[in-house]
N, C-alpha and C positions, 0 to 999 in steps of 0.2 A: 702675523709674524710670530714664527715661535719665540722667545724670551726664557732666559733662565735667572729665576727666584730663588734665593734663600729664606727659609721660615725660620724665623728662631723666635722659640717660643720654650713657656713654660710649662702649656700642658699640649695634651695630645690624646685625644680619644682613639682607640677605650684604654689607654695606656695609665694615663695618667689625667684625671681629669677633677674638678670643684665647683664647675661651671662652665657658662656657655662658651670661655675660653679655649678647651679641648674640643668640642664639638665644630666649634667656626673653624679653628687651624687644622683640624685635620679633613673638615670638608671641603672648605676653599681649596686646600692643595690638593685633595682626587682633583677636584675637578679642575684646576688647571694642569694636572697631568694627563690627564683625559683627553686635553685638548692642544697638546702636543707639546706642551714647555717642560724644560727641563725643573722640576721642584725637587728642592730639596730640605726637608723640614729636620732641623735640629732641635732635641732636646734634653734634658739631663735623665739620665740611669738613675732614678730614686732607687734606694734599697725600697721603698714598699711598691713597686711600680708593677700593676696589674702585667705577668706575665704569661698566664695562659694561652696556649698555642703560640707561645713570642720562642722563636729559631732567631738566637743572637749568632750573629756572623762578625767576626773580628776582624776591620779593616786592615791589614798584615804592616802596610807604613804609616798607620795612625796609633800605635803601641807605645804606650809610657813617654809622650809628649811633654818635656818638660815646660811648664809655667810659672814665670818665677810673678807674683800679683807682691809686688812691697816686700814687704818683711819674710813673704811666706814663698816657701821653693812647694810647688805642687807639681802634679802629672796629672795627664790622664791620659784614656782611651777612647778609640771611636768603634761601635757595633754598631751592624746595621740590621734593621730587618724588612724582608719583601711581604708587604702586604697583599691580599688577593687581588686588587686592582691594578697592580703593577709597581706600584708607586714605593720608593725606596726610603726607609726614616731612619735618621741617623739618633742614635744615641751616647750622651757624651758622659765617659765614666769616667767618674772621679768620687772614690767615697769620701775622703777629705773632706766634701762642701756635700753631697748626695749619699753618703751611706747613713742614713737619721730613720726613723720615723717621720711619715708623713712627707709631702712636698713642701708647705712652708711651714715656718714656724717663726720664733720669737729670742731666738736667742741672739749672741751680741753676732756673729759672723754673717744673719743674712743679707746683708749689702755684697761681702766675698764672693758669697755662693754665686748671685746673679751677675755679676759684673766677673767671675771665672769663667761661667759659661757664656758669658758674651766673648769674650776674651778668645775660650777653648774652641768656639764657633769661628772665628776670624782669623786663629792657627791650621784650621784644617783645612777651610777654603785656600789658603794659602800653600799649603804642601799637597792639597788636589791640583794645584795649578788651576784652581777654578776664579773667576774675578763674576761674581753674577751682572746681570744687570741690573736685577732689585735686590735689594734685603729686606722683606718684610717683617719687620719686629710688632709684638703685640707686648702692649700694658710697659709698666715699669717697668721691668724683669731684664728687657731684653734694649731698655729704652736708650741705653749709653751707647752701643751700636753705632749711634750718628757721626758722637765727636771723637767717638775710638777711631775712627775714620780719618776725621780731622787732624787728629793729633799722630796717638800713637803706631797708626799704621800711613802714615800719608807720605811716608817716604815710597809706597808697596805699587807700584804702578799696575799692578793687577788691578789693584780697586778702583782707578782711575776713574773710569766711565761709570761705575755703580753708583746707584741712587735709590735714598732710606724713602722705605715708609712706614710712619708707626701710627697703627690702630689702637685709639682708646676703646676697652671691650669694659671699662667702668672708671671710672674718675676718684673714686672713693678710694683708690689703692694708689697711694703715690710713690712708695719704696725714702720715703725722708732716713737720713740716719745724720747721725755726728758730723762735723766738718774734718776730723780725723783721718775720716774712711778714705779723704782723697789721697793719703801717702798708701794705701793697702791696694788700692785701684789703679794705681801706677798714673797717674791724675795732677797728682800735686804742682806739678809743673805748667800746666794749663787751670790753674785756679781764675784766671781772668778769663776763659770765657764760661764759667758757672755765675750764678745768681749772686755778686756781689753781697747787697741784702740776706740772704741767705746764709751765707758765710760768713757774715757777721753777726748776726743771731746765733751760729754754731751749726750749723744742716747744711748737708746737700740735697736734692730732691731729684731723683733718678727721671722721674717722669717729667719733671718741668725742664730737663736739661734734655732731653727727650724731642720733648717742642719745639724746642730753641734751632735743633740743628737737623731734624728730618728733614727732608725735598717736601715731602707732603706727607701732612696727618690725616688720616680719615679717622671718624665713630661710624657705630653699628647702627645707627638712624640717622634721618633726615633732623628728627624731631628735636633727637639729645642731643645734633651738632649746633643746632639752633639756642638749646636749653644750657647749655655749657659754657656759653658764652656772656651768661646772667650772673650777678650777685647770687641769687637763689640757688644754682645747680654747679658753678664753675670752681664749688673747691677749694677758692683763693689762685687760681689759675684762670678764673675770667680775664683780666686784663691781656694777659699772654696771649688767650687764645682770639680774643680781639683781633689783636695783631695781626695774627697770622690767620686771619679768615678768607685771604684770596687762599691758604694753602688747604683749607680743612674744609673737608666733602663727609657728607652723611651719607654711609652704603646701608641698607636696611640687609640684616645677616640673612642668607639661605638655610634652607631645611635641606635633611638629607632625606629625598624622598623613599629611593632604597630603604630604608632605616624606617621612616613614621610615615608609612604610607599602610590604610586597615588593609588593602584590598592584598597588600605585598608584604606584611608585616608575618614575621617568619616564630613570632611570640607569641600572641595573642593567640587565643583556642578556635575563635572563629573571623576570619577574615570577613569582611563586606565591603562594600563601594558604594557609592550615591546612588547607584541604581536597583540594589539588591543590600538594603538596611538591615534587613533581619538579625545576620551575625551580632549588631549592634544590640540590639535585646539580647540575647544570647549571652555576648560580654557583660552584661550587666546583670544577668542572672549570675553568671562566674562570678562574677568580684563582689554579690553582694554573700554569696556562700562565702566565698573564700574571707570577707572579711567580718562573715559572725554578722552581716546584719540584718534585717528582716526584709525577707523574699517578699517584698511588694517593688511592685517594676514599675507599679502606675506613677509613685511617686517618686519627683526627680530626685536626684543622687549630685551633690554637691563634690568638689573634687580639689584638692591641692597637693602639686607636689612643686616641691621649692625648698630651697637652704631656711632655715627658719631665723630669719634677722627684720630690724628694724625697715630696712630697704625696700623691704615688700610688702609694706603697709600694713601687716598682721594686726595692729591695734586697732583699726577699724573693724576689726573682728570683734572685739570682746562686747561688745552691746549689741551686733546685727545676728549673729549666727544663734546663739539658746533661743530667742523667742522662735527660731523659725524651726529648728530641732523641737522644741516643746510644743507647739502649735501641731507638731504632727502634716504640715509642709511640707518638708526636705528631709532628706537623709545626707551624709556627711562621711569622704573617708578622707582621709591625709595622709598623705608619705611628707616625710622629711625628716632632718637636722639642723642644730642651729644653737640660739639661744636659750638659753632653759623656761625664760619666763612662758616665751609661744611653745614649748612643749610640755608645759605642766600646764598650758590651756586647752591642747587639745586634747592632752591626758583626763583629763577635768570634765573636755564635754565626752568624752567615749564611757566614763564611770557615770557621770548622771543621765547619760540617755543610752543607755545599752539598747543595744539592736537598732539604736538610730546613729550612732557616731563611732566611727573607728581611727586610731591614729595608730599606725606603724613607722615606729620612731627608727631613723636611720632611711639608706637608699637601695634599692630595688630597683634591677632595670626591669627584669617581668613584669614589678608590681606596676612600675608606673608605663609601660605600654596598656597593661589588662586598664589602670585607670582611664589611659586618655579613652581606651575601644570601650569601655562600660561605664564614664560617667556622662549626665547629662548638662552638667554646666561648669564651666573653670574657673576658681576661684584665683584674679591676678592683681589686687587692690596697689599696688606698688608705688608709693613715696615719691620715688624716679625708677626710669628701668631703661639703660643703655638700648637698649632695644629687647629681649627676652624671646626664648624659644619653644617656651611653653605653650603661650596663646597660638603661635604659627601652627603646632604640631596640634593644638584641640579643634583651631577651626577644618585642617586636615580629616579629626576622627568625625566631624558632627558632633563636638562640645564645646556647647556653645559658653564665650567667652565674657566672662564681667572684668573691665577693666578699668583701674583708672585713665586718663587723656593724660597723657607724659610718655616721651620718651620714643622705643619703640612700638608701645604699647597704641600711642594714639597714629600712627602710622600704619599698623596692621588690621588694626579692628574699627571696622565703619559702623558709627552708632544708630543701632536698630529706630527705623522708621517706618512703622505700620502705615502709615500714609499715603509716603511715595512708594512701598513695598519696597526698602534700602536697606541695607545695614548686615555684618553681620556679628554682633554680640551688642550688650550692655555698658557703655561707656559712662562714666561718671566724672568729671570735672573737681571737684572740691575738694580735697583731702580732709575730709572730714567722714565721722559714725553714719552722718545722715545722708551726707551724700551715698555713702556705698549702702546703706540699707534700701533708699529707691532706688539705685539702679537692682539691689536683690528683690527686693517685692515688684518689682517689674517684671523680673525673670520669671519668677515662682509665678504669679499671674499669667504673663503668655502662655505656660508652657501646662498650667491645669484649664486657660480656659479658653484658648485659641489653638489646640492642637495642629492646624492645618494653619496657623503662621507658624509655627515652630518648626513644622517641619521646612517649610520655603527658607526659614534663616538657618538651619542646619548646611542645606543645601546650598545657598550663597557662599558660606562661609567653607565649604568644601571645595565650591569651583578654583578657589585663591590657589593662586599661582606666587607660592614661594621661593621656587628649586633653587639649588646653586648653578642650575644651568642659568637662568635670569639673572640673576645675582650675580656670578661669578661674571661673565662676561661687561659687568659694570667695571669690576677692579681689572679685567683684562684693557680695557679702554683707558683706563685711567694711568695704567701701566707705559700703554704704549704714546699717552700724552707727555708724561713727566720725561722718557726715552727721548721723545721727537723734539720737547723744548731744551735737552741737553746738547741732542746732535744741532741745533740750528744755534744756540749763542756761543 
């Protein structure tokens, strides 16, 4: 049954993106346009918003919208653009809260900014004459959506039948600000049904308030729906999410195969597929030129690209990675940004081992396609990892994946077993140096002196079936369950 979805969300690949946030919401919704629902993803016009080949088209009765949020009389606009797929994204301009640098920041208005475009997203459905049947919101951003509903709009019988659901795509970003911000949010009047406690401490929490009034919350795994619900992972929203564990479902996120697929990949210099590998030597002669380091192929080629923060375990790094770079083992390149300490480390190891370590500080989408098609192993040691799309897209190229067991992490990658001939990548349990150094002298061992298991776990880990056609059709299901328990009580 076709179904019509609102996205509101805060990024949107390749528009605007920081993570695996842009990439999930703008492939979930091809593909549930693909599949004949009406989607329609909203999200804000940053002044720095990647616009190459972007043809803004000006809704003609979405112009100078006024919104009055508290104290503050704002406006905006609505532009759409048609992307190759068909599929229509709505852009909500307002420079007021969106003409800055950057997507987020730090200053005292961004509680405004996201609770405007929640707001500016709930005016336009309404002057479309549109009432969806879902509102999918992701993270904090977009998480007040629920009781906006509740409250401020629930006079709106368009809304009547709609029903929220909000994806955590990481737990670590909860949108907290002042108890103030509820006279600016148009809020103040419904201060009973926010977090009591909360509001006596001085805070509101966008995301816990988020929780409180979705239909149903899903995460990006099985694993991290599981792990979120712990003292250890839940944030100070464990209890919460206790609670509402008949409404919370772990979806492990799709890959856009189109996109990171070697055989279809429209980047890389030499395409290959499971059956025809060669290109993949190939790509690794490219990227070990291209990144200055020493043209030996025999030896594997380590690989990271990733935001460079504490989240992703990097500190397991600074004791396993030099001996295996100075042993003359491995070789090393890294794409990223982040925190300084992890890039004055990888800084550190490209100057003491030239022609075995290279770091290209900042992102690259060429670079990190040419990585995933020419390195030999992926570096994904992570702290916790909502689920992550890195490892999905290495066991796609044939790079093979070391990861810690967390999150989506131990969900995607089956821990190598030479025995039963199982597995595909290096899985490591501890959060600890030593843990991830055995699962890495494991690697580096299979792969100089079992060449013929290495290649069988290449292969494993390539047959995996990620797509958002699998995937997606899990939130389509889920879609049409939370619909069918609405139409029956």
């Amino acid at each position: 049954m076709s179904r019509s979805i609102c996205f509101a969300t805060s990024e949107f690949t390749p528009f605007a993106k920081t993570g695996g946030l842009g990439d999930v919401a703008a492939a979930l919704s091809a593909h549930l346009h693909r599949q004949g629902h009406d989607v329609r993803p909203f999200l804000p016009l940053y002044a720095s918003l990647q616009r190459e080949g972007l043809n803004l088209t000006p809704v003609d009765f979405l112009q100078g919208i006024p919104l009055q949020m508290g104290r503050f009389q704002l406006s905006f606009s609505i532009f759409t653009t048609l992307l190759p797929s068909g599929l229509t994204v709505y852009f909500v301009h307002c420079p007021a809260l969106f003409g800055r640098d950057g997507i987020y920041g730090k200053e005292w208005d961004e509680y405004l900014r996201f609770a405007g475009l929640t707001r500016a997203i709930l005016e336009s459905c309404q002057r479309m004459g549109w009432g969806p049947d879902i509102f999918h919101c992701h993270d904090w951003h977009t998480a007040l959506l629920p009781i906006y509903l509740k409250t401020v709009y629930s006079w709106d019988r368009l809304f009547e039948s709609s029903r929220t659901v909000l994806t955590l795509h990481n737990l670590g970003y909860q949108g907290i600000f002042p108890s103030q911000a509820l006279a600016d949010i148009d809020l103040q009047d419904h201060a009973e049904l926010f977090y009591q406690e909360d509001l006596q401490a001085g805070h509101i929490n966008f995301l816990k308030t988020g929780l409180l009034y979705a239909s149903v919350i899903t995460t990006v795994s099985r694993t991290y729906a599981a792990e979120i619900q712990t003292a250890e992972h839940g944030m100070g929203l464990e209890g919460l999410l206790r609670k509402r564990r008949d409404s919370l479902i772990g979806i492990v996120n799709g890959v856009d195969y189109e996109e990171w697929s070697p055989d279809r990949d429209q980047v890389i210099p030499h395409p290959f597929s499971i059956d025809q590998m060669e290109g993949k030597r190939l790509n690794k002669k490219t990227l070990l030129e291209q990144m200055k380091l020493e043209d030996d192929l025999e030896t594997p080629l380590l690989a990271i690209v990733s935001r460079l923060t504490a989240q992703k375990g990097f500190d397991l790094l600074f004791d396993t990675l030099a001996p295996a770079l100075a042993s003359g083992r491995a070789r090393l390149v890294a794409l990223g940004s982040g925190e300084e300490r992890y890039a004055e480390f990888l800084q550190w190891l490209q100057s003491t081992f030239p022609g075995r370590a290279a770091f290209h500080r900042g992102y690259s989408n060429d670079l990190a396609h040419l990585i995933e098609a020419g390195a030999d192993i992926f570096l994904m040691p992570s702290r916790y990892e909502p689920c992550g799309l890195n490892q999905m897209y290495s066991l796609r190229y044939g790079t093979v994946p070391i990861v810690r067991k967390t999150g989506g992490l131990a969900d995607t990658v089956q821990p190598y077993d030479p025995e039963h001939d199982t597995g595909t990548g290096f899985v490591f349990e501890h959060f600890t140096p030593t843990g991830m150094g055995w699962a890495l002298d494991l690697a580096l061992r299979t792969f100089h002196e079992t060449p013929e298991e290495w290649k069988k776990l290449q292969r494993r880990g390539m047959e995996q079936d990620f797509s958002w056609h699998r995937q997606g059709r899990i939130y389509e299901q889920l879609y049409d369950k939370i619909l069918g328990q609405a139409e029956s009580s």
